[in-house]
Phi, psi and omega in degrees: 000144171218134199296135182302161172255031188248335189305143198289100158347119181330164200011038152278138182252132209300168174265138177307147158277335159217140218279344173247022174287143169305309180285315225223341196277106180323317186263001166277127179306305225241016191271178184321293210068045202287127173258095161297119158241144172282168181246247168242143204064261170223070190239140167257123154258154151197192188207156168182126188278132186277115165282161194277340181268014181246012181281132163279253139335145194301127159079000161287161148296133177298124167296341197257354180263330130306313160294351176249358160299308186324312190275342168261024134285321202281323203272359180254355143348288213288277168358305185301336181243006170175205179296195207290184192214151148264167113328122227195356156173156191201116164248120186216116197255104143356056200291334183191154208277124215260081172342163200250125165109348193257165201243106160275136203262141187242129125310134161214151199213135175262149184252348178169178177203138198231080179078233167327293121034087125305137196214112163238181209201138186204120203265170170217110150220177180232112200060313170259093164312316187290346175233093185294160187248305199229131171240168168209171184233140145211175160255105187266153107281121170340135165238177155227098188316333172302315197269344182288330176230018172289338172287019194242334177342319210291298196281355195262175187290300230248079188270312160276039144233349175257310170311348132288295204285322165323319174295348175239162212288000000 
């Protein structure tokens, strides 16, 4: 594998892929707001304070509100070496449970590419990388984004601002 040369400088911060991703989207009100940088090779950081509206458990963080930090971290991976990527599995095993108020730091690493096929990893901690709260595994695939979401246009906010940027060549 080799890093694109178009691909975000080590400590550069990645670009949202849609200005309303739940996870990564800057205009969304109610998402995550994860803030992503790339790292060195094929390393992903981010970071995100775990909020009182992300509780699960009394004083805890919600498991579906980790698992979709994991997968728009995991999922900005695939970006260093090329185009966009989906998901296609996300495993994420649950090491000690993440306090409401504490600031999680994320690693995520693409690990290989098999045609289509991305395969990464991605650790959570709070404060001590050696004491991981969470780790996940996952899969992408390689798209061609035009053709992956044009019967979908139609249902998104900003549906005439992707419809000009899809028209042109």
């Amino acid at each position: 594998m080799e890093r694109h040369p178009k691909a975000v400088p080590p400590g550069g911060r990645m670009r949202m892929h849609n200005p309303l991703c739940y996870g990564c989207g800057e205009e969304a009100a109610q998402g995550l707001h994860l803030e992503i940088y790339a790292g060195e090779d094929f390393a992903i950081h981010a970071r995100m304070a775990v909020e009182a509206r992300f509780e699960g458990g009394p004083g805890v963080i919600h498991g579906g509100v980790l698992s979709t930090a994991f997968d728009d971290v995991m999922g900005m991976a695939p970006l260093l070496i090329g185009p966009s990527a989906v998901t296609v599995h996300l495993e994420v095993d649950y090491l000690r449970p993440i306090p409401i108020g504490s600031t999680l730091e994320f690693t995520a690493t693409l690990l290989g590419r098999q045609r289509r096929k991305l395969y990464t990893e991605g650790a959570a901690h709070i404060g001590d990388p050696d004491a991981p709260v969470a780790v996940a595994h996952g899969i992408f695939v390689s798209i061609n984004a035009r053709e992956h979401f044009a019967d979908h246009l139609e249902k998104s906010q900003l549906s005439d601002e992707y419809k000009q940027r899809m028209s042109r060549p």
